[in-house]
C-alpha positions as CSV (number, residue, x, y, z in Angstrom):
1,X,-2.9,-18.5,-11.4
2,X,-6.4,-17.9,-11.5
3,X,-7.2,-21.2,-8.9
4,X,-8.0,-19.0,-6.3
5,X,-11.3,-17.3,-7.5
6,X,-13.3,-20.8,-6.9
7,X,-13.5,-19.3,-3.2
8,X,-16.5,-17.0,-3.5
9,X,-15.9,-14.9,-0.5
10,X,-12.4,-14.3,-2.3
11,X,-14.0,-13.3,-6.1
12,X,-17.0,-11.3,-4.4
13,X,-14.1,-9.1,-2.3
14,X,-11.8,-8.9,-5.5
15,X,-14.7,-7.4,-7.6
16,X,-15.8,-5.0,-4.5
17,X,-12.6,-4.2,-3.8
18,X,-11.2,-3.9,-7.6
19,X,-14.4,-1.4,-8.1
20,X,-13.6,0.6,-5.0
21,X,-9.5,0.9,-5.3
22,X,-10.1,3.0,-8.8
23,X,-12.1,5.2,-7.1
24,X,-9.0,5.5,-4.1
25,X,-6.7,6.0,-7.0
26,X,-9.0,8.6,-8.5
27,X,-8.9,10.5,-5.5
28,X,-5.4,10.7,-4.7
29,X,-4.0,11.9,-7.9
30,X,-7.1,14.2,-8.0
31,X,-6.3,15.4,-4.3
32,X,-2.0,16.1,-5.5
33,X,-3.1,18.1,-8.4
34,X,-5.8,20.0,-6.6
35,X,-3.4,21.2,-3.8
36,X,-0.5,21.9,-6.1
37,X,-3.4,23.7,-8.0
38,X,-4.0,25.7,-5.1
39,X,-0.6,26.3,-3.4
40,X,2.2,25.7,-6.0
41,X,4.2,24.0,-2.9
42,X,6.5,21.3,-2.6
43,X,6.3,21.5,1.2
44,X,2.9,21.6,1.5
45,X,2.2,18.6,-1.2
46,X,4.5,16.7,1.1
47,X,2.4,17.7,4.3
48,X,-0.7,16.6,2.6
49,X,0.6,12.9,2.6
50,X,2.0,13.2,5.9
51,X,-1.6,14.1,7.1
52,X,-2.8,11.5,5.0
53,X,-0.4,8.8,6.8
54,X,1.2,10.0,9.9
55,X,-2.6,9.1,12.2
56,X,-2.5,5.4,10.1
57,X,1.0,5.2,11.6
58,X,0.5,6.3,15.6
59,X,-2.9,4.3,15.5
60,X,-1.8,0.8,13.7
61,X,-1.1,-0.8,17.3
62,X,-4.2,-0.2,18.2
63,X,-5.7,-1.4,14.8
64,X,-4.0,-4.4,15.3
65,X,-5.7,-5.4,18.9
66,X,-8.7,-4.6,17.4
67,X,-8.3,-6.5,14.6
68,X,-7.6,-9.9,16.4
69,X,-10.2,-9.3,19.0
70,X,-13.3,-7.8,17.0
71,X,-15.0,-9.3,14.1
72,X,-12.6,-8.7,11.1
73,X,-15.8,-8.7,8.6
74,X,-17.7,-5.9,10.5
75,X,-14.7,-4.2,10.9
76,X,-14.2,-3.5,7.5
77,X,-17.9,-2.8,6.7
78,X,-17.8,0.2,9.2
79,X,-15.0,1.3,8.4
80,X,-15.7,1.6,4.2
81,X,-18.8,3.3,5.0
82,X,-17.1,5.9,6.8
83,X,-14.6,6.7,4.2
84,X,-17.8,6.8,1.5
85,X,-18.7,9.9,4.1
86,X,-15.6,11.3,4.1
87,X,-15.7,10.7,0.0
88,X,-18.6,12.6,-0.1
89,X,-17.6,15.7,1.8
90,X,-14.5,16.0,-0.1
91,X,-16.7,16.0,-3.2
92,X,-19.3,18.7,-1.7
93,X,-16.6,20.9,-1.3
94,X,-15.0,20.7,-4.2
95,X,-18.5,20.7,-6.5
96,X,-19.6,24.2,-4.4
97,X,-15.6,25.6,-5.1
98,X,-15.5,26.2,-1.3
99,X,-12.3,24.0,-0.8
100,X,-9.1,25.2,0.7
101,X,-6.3,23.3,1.4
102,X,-7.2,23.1,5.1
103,X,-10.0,21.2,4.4
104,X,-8.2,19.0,2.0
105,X,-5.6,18.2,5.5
106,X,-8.4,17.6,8.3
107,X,-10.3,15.4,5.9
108,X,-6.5,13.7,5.1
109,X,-6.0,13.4,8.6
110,X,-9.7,11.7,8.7
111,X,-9.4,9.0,6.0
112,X,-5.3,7.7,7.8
113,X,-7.4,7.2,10.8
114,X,-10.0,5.2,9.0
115,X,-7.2,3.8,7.4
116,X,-5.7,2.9,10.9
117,X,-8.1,0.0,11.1
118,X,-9.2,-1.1,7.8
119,X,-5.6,-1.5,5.7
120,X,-4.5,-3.7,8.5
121,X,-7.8,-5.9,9.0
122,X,-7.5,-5.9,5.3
123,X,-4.7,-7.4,5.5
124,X,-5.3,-10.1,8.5
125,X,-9.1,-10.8,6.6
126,X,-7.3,-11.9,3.1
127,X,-6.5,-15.3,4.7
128,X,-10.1,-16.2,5.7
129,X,-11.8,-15.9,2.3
130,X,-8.9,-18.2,1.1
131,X,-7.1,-22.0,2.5
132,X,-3.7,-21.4,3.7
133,X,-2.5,-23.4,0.3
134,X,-3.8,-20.8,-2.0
135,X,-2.9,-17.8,0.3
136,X,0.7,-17.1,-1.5
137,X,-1.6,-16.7,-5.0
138,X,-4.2,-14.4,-3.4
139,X,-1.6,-11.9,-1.8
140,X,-0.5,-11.6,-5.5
141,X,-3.5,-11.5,-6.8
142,X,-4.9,-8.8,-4.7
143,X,-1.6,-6.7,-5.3
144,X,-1.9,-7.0,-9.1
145,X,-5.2,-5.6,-9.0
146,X,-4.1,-2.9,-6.5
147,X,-1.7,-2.7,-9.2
148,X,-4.5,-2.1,-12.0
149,X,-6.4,0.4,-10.2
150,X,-3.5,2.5,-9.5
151,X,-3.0,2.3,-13.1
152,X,-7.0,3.3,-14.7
153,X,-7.4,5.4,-11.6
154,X,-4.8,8.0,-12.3
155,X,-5.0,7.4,-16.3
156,X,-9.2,8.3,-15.7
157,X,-8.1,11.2,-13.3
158,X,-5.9,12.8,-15.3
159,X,-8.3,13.3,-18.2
160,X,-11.4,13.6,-15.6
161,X,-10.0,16.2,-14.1
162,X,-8.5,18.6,-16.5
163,X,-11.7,18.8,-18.2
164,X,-14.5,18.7,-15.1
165,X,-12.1,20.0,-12.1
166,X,-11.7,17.2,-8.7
167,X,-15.3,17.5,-7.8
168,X,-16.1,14.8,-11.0
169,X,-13.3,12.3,-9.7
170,X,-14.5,12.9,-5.9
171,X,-17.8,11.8,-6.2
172,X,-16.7,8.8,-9.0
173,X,-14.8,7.8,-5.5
174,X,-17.8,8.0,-3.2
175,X,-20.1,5.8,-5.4
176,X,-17.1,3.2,-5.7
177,X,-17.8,2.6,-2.3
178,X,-20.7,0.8,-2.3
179,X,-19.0,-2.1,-4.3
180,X,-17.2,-3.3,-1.9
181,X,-19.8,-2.9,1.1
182,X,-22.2,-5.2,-1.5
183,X,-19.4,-7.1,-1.9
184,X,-18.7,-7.6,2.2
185,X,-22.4,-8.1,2.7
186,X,-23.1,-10.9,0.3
187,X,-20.1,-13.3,1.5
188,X,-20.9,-16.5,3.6
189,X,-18.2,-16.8,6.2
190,X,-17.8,-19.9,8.6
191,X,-17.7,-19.1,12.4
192,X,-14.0,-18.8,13.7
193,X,-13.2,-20.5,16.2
194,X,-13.3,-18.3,19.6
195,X,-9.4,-17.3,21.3
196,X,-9.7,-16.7,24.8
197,X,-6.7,-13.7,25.4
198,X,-5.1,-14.4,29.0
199,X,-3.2,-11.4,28.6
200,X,-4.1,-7.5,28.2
201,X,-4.3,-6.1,24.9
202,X,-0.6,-4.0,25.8
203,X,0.5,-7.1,26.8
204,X,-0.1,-8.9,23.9
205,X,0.7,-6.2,22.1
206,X,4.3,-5.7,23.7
207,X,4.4,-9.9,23.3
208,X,3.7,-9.7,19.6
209,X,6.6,-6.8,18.7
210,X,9.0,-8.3,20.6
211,X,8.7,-11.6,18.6
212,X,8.6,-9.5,15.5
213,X,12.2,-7.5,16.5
214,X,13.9,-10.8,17.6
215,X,13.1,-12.6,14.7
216,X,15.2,-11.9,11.9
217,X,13.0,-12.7,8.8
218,X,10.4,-10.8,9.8
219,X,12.7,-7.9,10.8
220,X,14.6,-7.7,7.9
221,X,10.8,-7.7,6.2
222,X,9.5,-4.7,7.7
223,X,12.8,-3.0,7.3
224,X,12.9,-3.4,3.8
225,X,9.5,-2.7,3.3
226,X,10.1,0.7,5.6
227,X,12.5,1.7,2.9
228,X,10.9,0.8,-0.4
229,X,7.9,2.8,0.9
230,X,9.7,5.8,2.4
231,X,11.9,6.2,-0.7
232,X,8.5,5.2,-2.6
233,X,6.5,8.6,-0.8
234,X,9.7,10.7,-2.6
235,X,7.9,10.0,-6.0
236,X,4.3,10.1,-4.5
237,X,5.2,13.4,-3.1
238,X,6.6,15.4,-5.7
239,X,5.1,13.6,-8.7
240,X,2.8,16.9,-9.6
241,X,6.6,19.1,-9.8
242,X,8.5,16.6,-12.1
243,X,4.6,16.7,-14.2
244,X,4.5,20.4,-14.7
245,X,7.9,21.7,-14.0
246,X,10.3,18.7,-15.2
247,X,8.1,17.5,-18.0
248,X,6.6,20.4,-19.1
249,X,2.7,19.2,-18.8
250,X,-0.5,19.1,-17.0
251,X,-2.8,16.8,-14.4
252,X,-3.1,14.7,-17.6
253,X,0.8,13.9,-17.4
254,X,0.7,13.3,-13.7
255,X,-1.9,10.9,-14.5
256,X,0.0,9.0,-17.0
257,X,3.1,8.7,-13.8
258,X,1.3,7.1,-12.0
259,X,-0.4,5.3,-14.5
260,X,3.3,3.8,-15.6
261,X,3.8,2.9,-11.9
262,X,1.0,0.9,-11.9
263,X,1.6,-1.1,-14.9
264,X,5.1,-1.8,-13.3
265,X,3.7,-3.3,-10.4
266,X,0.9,-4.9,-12.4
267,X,3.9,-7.1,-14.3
268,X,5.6,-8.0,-11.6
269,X,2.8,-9.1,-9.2
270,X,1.1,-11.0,-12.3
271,X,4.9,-12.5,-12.2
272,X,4.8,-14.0,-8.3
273,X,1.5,-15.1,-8.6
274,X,1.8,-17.2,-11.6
275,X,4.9,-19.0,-9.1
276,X,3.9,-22.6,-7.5
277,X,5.9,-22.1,-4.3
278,X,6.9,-19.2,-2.0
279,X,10.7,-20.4,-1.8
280,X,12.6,-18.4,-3.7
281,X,10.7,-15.1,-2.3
282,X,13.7,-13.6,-0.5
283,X,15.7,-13.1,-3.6
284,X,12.6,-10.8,-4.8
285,X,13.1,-9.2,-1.5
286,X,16.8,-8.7,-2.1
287,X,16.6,-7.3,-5.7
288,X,13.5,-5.7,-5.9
289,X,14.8,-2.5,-3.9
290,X,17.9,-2.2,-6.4
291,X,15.4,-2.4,-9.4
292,X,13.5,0.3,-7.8
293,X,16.6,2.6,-6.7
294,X,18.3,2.4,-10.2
295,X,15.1,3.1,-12.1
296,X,14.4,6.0,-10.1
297,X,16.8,7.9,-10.4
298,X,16.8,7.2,-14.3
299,X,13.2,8.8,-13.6
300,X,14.9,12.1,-11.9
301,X,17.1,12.7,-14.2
302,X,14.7,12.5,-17.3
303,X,13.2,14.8,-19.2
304,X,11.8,13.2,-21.9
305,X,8.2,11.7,-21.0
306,X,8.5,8.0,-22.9
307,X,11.5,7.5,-20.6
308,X,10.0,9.0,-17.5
309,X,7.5,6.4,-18.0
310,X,9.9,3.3,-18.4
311,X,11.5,4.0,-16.0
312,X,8.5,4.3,-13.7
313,X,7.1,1.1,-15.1
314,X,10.3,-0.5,-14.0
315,X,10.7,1.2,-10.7
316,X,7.1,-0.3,-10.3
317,X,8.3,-3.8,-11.0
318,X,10.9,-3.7,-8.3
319,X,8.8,-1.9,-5.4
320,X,6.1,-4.8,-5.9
321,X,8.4,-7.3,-5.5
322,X,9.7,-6.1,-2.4
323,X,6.6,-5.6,-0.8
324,X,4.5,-8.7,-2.1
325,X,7.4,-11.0,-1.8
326,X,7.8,-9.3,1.8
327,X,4.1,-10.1,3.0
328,X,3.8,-13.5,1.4
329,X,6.3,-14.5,3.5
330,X,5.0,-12.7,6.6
331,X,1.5,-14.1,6.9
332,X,2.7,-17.4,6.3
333,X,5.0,-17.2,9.3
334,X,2.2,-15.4,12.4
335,X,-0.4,-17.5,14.0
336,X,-4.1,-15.9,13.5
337,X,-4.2,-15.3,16.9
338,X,-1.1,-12.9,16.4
339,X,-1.7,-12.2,12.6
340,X,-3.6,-8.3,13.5
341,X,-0.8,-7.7,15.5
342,X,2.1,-9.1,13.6
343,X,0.0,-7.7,10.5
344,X,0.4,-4.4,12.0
345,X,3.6,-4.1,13.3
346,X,4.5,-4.3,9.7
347,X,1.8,-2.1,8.0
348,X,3.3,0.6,10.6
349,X,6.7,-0.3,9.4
350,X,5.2,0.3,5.9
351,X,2.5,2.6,5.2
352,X,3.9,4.8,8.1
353,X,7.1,5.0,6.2
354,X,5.0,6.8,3.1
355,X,4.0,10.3,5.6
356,X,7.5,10.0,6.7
357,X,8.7,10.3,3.1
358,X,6.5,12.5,2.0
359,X,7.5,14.9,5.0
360,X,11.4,14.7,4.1
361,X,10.6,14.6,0.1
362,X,8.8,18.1,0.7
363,X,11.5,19.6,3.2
364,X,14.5,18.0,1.0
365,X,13.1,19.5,-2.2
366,X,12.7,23.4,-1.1
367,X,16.5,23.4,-0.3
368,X,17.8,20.9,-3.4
369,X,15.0,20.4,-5.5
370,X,12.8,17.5,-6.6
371,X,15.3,15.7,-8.9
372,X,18.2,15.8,-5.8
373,X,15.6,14.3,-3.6
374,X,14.8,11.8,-5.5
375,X,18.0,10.2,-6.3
376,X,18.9,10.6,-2.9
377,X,16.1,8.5,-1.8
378,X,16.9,6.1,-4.6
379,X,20.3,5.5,-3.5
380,X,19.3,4.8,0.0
381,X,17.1,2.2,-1.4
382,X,20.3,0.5,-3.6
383,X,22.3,0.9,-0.1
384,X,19.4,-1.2,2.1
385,X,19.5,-3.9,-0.6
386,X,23.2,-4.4,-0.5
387,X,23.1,-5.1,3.4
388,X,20.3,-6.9,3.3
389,X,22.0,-9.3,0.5
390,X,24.9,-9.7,3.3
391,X,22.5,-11.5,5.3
392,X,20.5,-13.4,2.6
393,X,21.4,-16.9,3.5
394,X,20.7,-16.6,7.0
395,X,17.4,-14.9,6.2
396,X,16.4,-18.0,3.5
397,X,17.5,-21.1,6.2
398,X,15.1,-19.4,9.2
399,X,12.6,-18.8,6.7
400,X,12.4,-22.2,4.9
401,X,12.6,-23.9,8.8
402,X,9.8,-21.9,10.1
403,X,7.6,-22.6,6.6
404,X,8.1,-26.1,6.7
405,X,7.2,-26.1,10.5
406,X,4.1,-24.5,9.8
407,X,3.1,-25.9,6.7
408,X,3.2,-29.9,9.5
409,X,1.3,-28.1,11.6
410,X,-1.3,-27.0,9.0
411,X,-1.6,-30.7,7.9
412,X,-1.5,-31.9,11.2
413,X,-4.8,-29.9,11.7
414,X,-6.5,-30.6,8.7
């Protein structure tokens, strides 16, 4: 499980990042509760994410030709020092009190386009601190810890902020920072080898999608992924309502949510990275949104707080294993020449799913309320696993033909 921490650019980029992802996690639940705190609207709480995600989601193609054209490592270095900026004016405002929930949108709207760029070349980067042999354990590694941040971060925030106000967990974000810039720094990376592009970037670009829309694994990946995250903004969304109005508490209990959430997904990527071989991934693709829907609406319907957060935790467990199981399988499949592209076809199938959830989670909710919403979005996700299980054996034979290709062409090389 723990094999692939002898790579030291891997360990140093776990510890950066691991330091820097509570201080994410900080700010998002501190950011909800701040503009519930200031508006007391579900529509508004859901336009916040959308602002957060929607410019992640227009600009991922052109993340993605940057990312397999530009240097992957200095990408990511600019790109975390300008959200430590953008960390910094969110916490000037908030420590002067001169923060409205404009300010909180534009400087949403500023971190999904640095976001645009880094969460995919995150993504495509992964592979070259690891060998291909070890990259199934360091996807699920990386999402456990993701996993364990989102589960301190909110835990911290929630007591942080109820007794110091956002300002406290703002500036805990900015300092987080410059972890993972250290971290980026310090790593010793071999020179990759140089890919001369006979096409344009749209080109290349309109080449790339169409491979990813005509194959059916990768397809029925981003699809389910889309889902899982949509349904998945629902909660994100109107988590601060089923806090305060559901269970009857404060940012501390909005805290503890996502807290649960995090432990959920902590368990189950700790499970797929403790597995020797990626076959077997597409039943974790197939069950993981049913895990999810069921738990979730056990989650809208309660109103007791110990089973509000089981049935987090659990919902957790299943959303993980869609989406590690999902981009295992996917960056084991692309080429590195195509893996920013490919890379971002999905994280715009994904991540722009969350604004888009967010958007109907708010507009659903002022006409049928939170608890409605979210066991419609929950039943969507039961719906998508069902089809997607009617096409499970013709999903697992591509799969398994196209691994074993790749994994004679990797040896081949070597």
């Amino acid at each position: 499980m723990l094999n692939t921490f002898r790579f030291r650019n891997f360990s140093l980029y776990y510890i950066g990042q691991a330091i820097s992802l509570v201080g994410t996690s900080m700010t998002q639940v501190a950011t909800a509760w701040l503009v519930y705190h200031l508006t007391s609207s579900a529509w508004l709480l859901g336009l916040v994410g959308f602002a957060t995600q929607i410019p992640t989601f227009v600009l991922i193609p052109l993340g993605g030709i940057v990312a397999d054209r530009w240097n992957r490592h200095r990408i990511l270095t600019v790109a975390q020092s300008l959200g430590m900026l953008k960390s910094l004016t969110l916490t000037w405002l908030a420590l002067t009190d001169t923060i409205s929930i404009w300010h909180i949108i534009v400087l949403s709207s500023v971190q999904g386009i640095i976001n645009a760029f880094e969460t995919l070349t995150r993504q495509a980067f992964l592979p070259e601190t690891v060998g291909r042999e070890n990259l199934g354990n360091a996807i699920a590694l990386y999402s456990s810890l993701v996993s364990v941040t989102t589960m301190v971060g909110p835990a911290v925030a929630g007591v942080l902020n109820a007794a110091f106000g956002a300002g406290i967990c703002f500036a805990i974000d900015s300092i987080s920072y410059i972890a993972v810039i250290i971290a980026l720094l310090a790593m010793r990376l071999a020179p990759k080898k140089v890919v001369i592009f006979t096409r344009k970037p749209l080109e290349e670009l309109s080449a790339s999608y169409i491979y990813a829309f005509s194959f059916l694994p990768i397809r029925w990946v981003a699809i389910g992924a889309a889902l899982v995250c949509c349904v998945w903004g629902f909660y994100l969304a109107l988590g601060p309502i089923f806090a305060a109005e559901v269970l009857h508490g404060g940012s501390n209990t909005f805290g503890f949510l996502m807290a649960a959430s995090g432990i959920g997904t902590l368990i189950g990527g700790v499970y797929l990275s403790i597995r020797s071989s990626v076959f077997g991934f597409e039943k974790a693709l197939a069950f993981g949104p049913v895990i999810m829907g069921v738990s979730l609406i056990v989650f809208a319907v309660s109103h007791i707080l110990w089973l509000s957060l089981l049935s987090l935790a659990i919902a957790g467990f299943g959303f993980i294993l869609q989406i590690i199981s999902g981009r295992t399988v996917l960056q084991l499949l692309v080429t590195d020449e195509m893996r920013g592209q490919i890379t971002g076809f999905y994280v715009m199938a994904s991540t722009g799913a969350v604004p888009v959830g967010n958007l109907i989670a708010g507009i659903l909710a002022s006409y049928i309320g939170a608890t409605n919403t979210v066991i419609f979005g929950a039943g969507a996700c039961i719906v998508g696993s069902l089809l997607f299980m009617q096409q499970l054996s013709v999903f697992r034979e591509l799969v398994h033909q196209n691994l074993n290709y790749a994994n004679k062409s990797y040896i081949k090389e070597r």
